[in-house]
Residue, then its C-alpha position, 0 to 999 in steps of 0.5 A: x151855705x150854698x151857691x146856686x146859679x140861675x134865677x128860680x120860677x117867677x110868679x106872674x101877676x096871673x099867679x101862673x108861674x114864669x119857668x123860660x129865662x127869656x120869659x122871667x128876664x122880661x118879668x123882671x125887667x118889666x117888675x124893675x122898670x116899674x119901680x124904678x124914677x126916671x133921673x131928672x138930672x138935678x144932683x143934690x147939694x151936700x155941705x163939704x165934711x172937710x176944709x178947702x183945702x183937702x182934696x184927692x188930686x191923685x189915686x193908685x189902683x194897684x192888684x192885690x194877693x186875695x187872703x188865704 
């Protein structure tokens, strides 16, 4: 296992490669926006799984020791 920071080189559509950050951010932002709908803001109906009756009326976020 291996953690590298960093994005490598990107291929260009010209088959040049893309090496600068700013370059490949707008690489892949172009690549990204092209991919991606547009939200038409309609959300989708979903059937409830529970009765009425059930329901979150109060949520606890607390921080937690991590596991050593």
């Amino acid at each position: 296992m291996s953690c590298k920071s960093g994005v490598g080189h990107l291929k260009a559509n010209s088959s040049e490669l893309i090496v600068g950050d700013t370059e490949k951010a707008e690489a892949l932002n172009t690549y990204f926006t092209s991919v991606f709908t547009v939200d038409d803001g309609i959300l989708p109906d979903f059937d409830r799984r529970v009765d009425d009756s059930v329901f979150i009326n109060h949520v606890d976020f607390t921080v937690s020791t991590p596991l050593r």
